[in-house]
N, C-alpha and C positions, 0 to 999 in steps of 0.2 A: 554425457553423464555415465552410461550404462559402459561403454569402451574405459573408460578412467576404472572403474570397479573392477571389470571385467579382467583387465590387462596389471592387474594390481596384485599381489601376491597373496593367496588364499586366506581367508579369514581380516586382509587388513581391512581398517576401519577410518571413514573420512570423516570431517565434520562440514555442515554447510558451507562454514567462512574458509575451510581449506578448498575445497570443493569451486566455488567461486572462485580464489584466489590461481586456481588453475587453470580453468575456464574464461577467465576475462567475462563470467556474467554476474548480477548483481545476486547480489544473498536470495534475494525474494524470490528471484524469478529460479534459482538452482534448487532452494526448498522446495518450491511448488514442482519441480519434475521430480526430483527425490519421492514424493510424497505419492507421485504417479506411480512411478516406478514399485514402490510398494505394493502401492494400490492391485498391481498386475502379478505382486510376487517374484518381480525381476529383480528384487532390492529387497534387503531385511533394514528397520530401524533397529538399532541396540543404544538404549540411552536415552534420555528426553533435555539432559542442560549439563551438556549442551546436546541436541539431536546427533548421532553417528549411525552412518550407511554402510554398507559391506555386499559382498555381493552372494546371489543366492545360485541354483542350478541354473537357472533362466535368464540369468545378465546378460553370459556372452552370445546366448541367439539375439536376444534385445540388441545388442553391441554390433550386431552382425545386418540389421534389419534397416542399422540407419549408416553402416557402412558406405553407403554410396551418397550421403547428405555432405555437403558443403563443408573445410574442415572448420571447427571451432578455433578460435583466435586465442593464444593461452597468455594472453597478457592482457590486463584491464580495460574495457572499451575504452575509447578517449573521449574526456570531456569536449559536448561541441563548444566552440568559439562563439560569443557571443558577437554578432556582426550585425550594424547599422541597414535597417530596412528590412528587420525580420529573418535574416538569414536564416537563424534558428528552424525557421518553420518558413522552406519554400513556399512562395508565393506565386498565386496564378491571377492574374489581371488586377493585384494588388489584397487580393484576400487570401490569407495565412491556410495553406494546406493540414488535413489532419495531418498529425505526427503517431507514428506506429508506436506502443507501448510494448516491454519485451512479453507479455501473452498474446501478444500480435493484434490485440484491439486497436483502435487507434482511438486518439483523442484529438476535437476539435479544440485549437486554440479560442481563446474567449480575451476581450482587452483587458487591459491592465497598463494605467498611467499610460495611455495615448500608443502602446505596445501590445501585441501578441503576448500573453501571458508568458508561456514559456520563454518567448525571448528576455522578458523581464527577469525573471528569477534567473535566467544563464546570466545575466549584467548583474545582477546580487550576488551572485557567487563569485564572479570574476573580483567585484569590488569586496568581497569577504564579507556580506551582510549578514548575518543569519536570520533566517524567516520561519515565522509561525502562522501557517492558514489554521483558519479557524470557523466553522460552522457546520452544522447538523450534518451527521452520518450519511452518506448515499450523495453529494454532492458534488463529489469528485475531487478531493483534495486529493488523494493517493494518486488519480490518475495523470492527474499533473503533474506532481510530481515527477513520477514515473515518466512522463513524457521527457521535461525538460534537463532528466539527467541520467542518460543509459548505464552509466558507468555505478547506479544507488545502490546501495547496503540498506535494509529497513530493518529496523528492532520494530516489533508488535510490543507496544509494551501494555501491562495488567499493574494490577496489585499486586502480583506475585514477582516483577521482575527483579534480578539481584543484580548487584556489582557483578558480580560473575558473569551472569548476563550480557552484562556491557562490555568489561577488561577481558573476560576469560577466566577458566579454572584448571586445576586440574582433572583427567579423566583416566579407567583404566584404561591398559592397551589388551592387547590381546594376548601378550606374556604374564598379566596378573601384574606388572607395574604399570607407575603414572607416570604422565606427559601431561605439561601445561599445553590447554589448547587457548590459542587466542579469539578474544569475544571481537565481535562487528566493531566496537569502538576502536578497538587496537588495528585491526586488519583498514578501515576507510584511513587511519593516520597515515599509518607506514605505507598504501599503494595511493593516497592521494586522492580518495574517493568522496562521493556524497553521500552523508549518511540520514536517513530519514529515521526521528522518531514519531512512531505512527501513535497517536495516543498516549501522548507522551506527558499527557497530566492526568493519566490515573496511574502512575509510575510514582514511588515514592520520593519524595521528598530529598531522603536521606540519598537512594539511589541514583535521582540525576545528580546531587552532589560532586560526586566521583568526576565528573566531564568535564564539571564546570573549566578547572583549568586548562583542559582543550579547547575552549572554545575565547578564552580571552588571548592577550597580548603575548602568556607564555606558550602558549599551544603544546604541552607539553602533559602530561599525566605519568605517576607513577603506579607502577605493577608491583605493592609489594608484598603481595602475595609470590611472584615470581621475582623472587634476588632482588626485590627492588628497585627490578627493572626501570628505565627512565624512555618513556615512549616517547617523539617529537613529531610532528605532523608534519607530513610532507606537503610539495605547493599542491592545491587543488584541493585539500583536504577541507569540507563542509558539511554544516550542521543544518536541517531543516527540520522543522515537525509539523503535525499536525494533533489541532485540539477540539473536540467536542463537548461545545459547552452544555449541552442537554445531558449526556450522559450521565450516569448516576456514579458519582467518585471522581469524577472530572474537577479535579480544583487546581486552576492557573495561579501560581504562588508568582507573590512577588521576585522572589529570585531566581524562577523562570520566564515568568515575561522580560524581566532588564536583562537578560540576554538574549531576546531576539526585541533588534533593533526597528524591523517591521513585521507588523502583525497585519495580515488581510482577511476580511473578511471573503468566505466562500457559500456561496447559495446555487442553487437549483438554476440553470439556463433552461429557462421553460421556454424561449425560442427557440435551443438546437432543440427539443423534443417534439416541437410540431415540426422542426425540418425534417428529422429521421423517422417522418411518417407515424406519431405512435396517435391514436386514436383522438380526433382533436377532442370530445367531450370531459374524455380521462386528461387532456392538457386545462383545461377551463376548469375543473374543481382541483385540479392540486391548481391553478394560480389563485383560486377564490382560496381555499384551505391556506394558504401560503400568505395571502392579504390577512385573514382573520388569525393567521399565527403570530402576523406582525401588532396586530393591536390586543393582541392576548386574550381574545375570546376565543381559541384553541390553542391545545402544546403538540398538535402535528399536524403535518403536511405532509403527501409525498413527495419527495425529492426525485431529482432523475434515475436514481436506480429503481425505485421503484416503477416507473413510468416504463423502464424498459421492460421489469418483469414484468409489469401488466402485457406491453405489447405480446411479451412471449404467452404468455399462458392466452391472450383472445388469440393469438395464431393456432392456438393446441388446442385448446377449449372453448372457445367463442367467448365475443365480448361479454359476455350474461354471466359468465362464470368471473372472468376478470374483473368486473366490477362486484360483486359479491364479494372476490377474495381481497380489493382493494377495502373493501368496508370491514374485512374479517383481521386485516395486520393493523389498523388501529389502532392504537393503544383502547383498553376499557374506558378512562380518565375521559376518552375525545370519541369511541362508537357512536355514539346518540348522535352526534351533531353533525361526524360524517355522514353516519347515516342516513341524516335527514337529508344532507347538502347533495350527494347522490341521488337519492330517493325524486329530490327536486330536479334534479338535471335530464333524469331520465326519463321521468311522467310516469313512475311504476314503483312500487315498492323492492325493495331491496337487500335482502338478508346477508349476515356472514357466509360464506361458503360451507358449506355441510354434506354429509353422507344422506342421501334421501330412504326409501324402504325398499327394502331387500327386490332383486329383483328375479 
């Protein structure tokens, strides 16, 4: 990333989906270094929609630092092949290896229809299915994703996303005139990639509109903002999201579910989190929290992200603190009940996490 700025002509300006587009990585995973790089003052942002990079005094020692790293691939990862027995996800004495995610976490496959998840969803895209997981926040749809297609583009989508967003706009350059830059939807057409809408139902209405005819029989969408342009999807080109139905603005419209052909439900594997060691007491109240969520005497539970950041903070602060701050992210709506349900687990009373007196 910091070599591509660096080696680029003073002042010039990329955008994420160019940036990726040269790299062979996916949007997400090239905004998240982008956003490093900043972070360190090796990179300036200029611009927020679309995001544009440039480089600052600091790029080329950055550029210089990873000089001896492995070279990057400047052509789009390849989609894996979805192959009978798991290929997707090597196997060791017939149970599905974690698959490395591009932040280099990995993620445990989990079944799906008598399959390794990932290898499912790579046979949905081969067969051109589009899919929508769907369940509470922290559950790992994103990470799955992410696993089972290295070559992903993700849109974040809000209430705030535009057609622009999606297609592209114009931006200034750095001579004080415009270049249309292309949005994620246009860039997964034309290189053949997987495109994730992450939250893709507090996204309006009107705005997924624009796609829809990418995603049916004509696979085609016009740019006419840009000459009215005529975009066609190349082979491999795919649509996936994710929805959460708790969210507040989250509404699944009919004209977004009858384009995703299968909808999966996604929850909490509260077996891998006693496998990855996370404190079994803190696994036994989110399964109890997670049974009474299901019969609607609460509206949360923790999910596996939370479970890890538990594990991380009793690693940095002792378990006393992590249950505390487990009973402190709560929602207010469900405090009392967690509270209590802790409170019971531990044989001790049990507050929000807080600042105590001065010391």
């Amino acid at each position: 990333m910091a070599k591509v700025l660096a080696t680029s002509p003073w002042g010039a300006e990329f955008s994420v989906t160019e940036l990726a587009g040269m790299l062979g990585h996916s949007g997400g995973a090239v905004g998240n270094a982008c956003e490093t790089l900043v972070t360190r003052g090796e990179a300036e942002r200029v611009g927020s929609k679309p995001r544009m990079y440039r480089a600052t005094g600091l790029t080329a020692a950055a550029a210089q630092r990873t000089a001896t790293a492995p070279p990057v691939p400047r052509s789009p990862a390849p989609r894996p092949a979805a192959q009978p027995g798991g290929a997707a996800a090597s196997t060791s004495g017939g149970k599905p290896q974690p698959v490395t995610r591009p932040n280099g976490q990995r993620y445990h496959p989990r079944a799906l229809a008598n399959l390794p998840d990932v290898e499912a969803l790579q046979r949905l895209r081969e067969a051109s299915v589009p899919v929508l997981l769907y369940g509470p926040p922290g559950t790992g749809k994103t990470s799955l994703i992410e696993a089972a297609f290295p070559d992903l583009i993700t849109v974040a989508g809000d209430g705030d996303t535009t057609v622009g967003d999606l297609i592209g706009e114009y931006t200034q350059d750095t001579k004080g005139g415009y270049r249309f830059v292309y949005g994620p939807l246009v860039t997964a057409m034309q290189e053949g990639r997987a495109l994730l809408l992450d939250d893709a139902t507090l996204i309006s209405p009107k705005v997924l509109a624009a796609m829809y005819p990418a995603m049916d029989g004509r696979r085609q969408i016009q740019v006419k903002v840009h000459q009215g342009e005529t975009i066609t999807a190349a082979e491999g080109f795919y649509v996936i999201a994710g929805h959460n139905p708790g969210v507040h603005g989250a509404v699944l419209t009919e004209a977004l579910a009858s384009r995703f052909s299968v909808q999966i439900q996604v929850g909490s594997d509260y077996d891998l989190a006693a496998a990855l060691k996370i404190n079994g007491t803190a696994v036994r109240i989110a399964r109890h929290l997670a049974t009474s969520q299901q019969a609607g005497e609460v509206g949360w539970a923790p999910q596996l992200r939370e479970l890890l950041a538990f594990q991380k903070i009793a690693d940095v602060l002792g378990t006393g603190a992590a249950f505390a701050n487990l009973v402190g992210i709560a929602p207010l709506e469900d405090r009392d009940t967690v509270t209590e349900i802790v409170t019971k687990a531990l044989g001790r009373p049990v507050t929000a996490l807080a600042l105590g007196r001065q010391l």
